[in-house]
N, C-alpha and C positions, 0 to 999 in steps of 0.2 A: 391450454393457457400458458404452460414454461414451454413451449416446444422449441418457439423461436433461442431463448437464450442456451436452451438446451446441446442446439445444432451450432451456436455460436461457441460455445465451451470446448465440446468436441472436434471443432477443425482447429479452432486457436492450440488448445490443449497438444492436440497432437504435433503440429507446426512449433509447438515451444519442446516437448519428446524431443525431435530430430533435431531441434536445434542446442538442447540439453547433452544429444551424444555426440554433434561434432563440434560445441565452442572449447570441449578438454584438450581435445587436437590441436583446431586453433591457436589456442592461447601459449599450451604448452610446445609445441613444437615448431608449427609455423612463425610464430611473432617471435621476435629478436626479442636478446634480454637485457633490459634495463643496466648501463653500465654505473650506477650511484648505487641503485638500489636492489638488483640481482632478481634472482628469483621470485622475492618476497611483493617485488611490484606484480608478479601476474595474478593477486589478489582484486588489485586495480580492476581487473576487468568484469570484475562482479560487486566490486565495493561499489563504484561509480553507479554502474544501471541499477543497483537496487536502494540507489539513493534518489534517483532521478521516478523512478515508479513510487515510493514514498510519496517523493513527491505530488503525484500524478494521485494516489490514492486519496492523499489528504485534501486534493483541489476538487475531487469529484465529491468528496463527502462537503466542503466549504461554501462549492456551487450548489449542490441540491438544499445546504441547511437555509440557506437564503433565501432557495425557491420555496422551503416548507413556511419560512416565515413569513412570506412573501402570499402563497397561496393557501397554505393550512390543508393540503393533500396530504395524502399518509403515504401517498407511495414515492413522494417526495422524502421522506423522512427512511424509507425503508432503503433508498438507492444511496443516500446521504452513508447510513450504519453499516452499509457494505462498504463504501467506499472508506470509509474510516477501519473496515476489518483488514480488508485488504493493506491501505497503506501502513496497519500497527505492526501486519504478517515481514513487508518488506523494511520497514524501522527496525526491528529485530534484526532480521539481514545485515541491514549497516550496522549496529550494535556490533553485532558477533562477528561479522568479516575486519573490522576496525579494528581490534585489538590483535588479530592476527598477525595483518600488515603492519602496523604498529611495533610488534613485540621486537623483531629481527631489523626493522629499521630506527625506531628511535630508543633499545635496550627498555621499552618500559610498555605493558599491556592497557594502561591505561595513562593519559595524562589532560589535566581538566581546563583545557584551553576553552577558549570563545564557543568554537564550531561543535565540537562534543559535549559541553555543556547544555546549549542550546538544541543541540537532537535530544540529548536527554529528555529535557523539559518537552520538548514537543510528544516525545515519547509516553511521559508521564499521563501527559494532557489526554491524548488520544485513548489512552489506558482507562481514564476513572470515565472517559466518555463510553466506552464500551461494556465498562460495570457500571455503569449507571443505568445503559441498555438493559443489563441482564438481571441488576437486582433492584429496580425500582419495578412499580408498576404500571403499564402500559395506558397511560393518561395522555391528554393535550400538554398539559404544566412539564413532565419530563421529554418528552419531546421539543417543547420552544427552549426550555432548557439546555439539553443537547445540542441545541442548533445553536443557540448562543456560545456554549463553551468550545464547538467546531470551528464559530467565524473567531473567536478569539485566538485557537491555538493554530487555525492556518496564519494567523498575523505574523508567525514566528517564522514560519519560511522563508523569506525574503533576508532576514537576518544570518541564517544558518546557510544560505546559498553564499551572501556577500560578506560573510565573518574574514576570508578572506583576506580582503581589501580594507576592509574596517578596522582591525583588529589585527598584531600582530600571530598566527597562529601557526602549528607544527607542518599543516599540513605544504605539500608542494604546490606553488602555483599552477602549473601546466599540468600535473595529473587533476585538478581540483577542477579547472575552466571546462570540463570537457574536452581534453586534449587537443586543442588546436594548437599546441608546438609539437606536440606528438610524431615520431615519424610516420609514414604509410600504410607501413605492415599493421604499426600498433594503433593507426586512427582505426584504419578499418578491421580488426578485430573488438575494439571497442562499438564500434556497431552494431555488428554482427550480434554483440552479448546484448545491447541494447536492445534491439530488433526481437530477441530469442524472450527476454527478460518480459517486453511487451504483452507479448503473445503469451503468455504464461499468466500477468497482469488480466486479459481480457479473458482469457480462460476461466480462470480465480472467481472473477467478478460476475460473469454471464453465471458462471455454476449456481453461484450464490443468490445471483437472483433468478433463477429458475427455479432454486429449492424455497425461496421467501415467497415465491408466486405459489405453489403447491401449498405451502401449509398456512399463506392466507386462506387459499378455496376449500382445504379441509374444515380449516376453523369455521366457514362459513358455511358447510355445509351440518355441520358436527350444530350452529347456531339452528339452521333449520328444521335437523331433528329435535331438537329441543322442541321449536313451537308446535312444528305439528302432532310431535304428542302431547304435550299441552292443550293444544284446543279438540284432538282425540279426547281426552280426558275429562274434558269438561263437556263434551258432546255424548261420553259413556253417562255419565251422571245426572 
């Protein structure tokens, strides 16, 4: 029954491995360095992609909550929870890579502009969805629930993509846009992290639902043995 996502995990998985041991290369040696910002920008090239899969997590948990409201399948709602685990794993990522980059460019680990403020919140959001997964009980009511607080808190992406433009904030236009003034070297390392980040993303995701498909069909089987001894039982008696 997880076979399929199983064999999806393990080729992605391992395509993002190889791509894990040579973007250090890449980035560190190949790409030219940043003359404003030094060293400190080859942060960039993992800040950006694991903003961009954030993203990608929170649209896949957005799209399925819409389908669960839409259709009332469960296994809508279980590709919804992953998708939302995923993209809270890479929210974290920009959390923590941000103040890095941050520190040595603007002298402060933290500063509570437009764009940071608004990851935050999304962050937040994503967070009491995933304990509400874990410490509610597995009902129709928190699930439509879920689904709602998911299409509310993907509404905030749009904002946090174009805070930018909206909003005066810290960050650089050109490293922000997905590098399109970028020179060469450094669009197409940016890529490459891109591409590497992806695979890793699809890895993550396939794993997880391959392990949500297994311990549905236990659960269900673990239900079976219940009635058949059950009606063993009453057929002893």
């Amino acid at each position: 029954m997880g076979k399929k996502p199983h064999i999806i995990s393990l080729v992605f998985g391992s395509l993002a491995l190889l791509g894990m041991l040579y973007t250090p290369w890449l980035v560190l040696v190949e790409t030219s360095i940043e003359a404003q910002m030094g060293l400190a920008q080859k942060i960039f090239y993992y800040h950006v992609p694991s903003a961009w899969m954030m993203y990608l997590g929170f649209l896949v948990c957005f799209i399925y909550s819409i389908l669960y409201l839409w259709k009332r399948t469960r296994n809508y709602d279980i590709y919804a929870s992953i998708g939302a685990e995923v993209g809270l794993l890479f929210c974290v990522l920009v959390l923590l890579s941000g103040p890095l980059w941050a520190r040595p460019v603007w002298n402060a680990w933290w500063v509570w502009d437009a764009q940071l403020t608004l990851v935050t919140v999304m962050f937040l959001i994503f967070l009491s969805y995933i304990m509400l997964k874990n410490y509610s009980e597995e009902s129709i009511q928190s699930a439509r629930f879920r689904a709602v607080l998911a299409i509310i808190g993907f509404m905030n992406a749009p904002l946090i993509h174009y805070a930018v433009q909206l909003w005066r904030t810290h960050h650089p236009t050109v490293m922000r846009e997905g590098g399109g003034g970028l020179p060469p070297d450094m669009k197409f390392a940016l890529r490459i992290c891109a591409l590497v980040w992806l695979c890793l993303f699809i890895a993550i995701y396939s794993r997880r639902v391959s392990f949500e498909r297994v311990k549905e069909e236990l659960a269900y089987l673990r239900a079976e043995m219940r009635d058949r001894k059950a009606i063993l039982g009453q057929m002893s008696e």
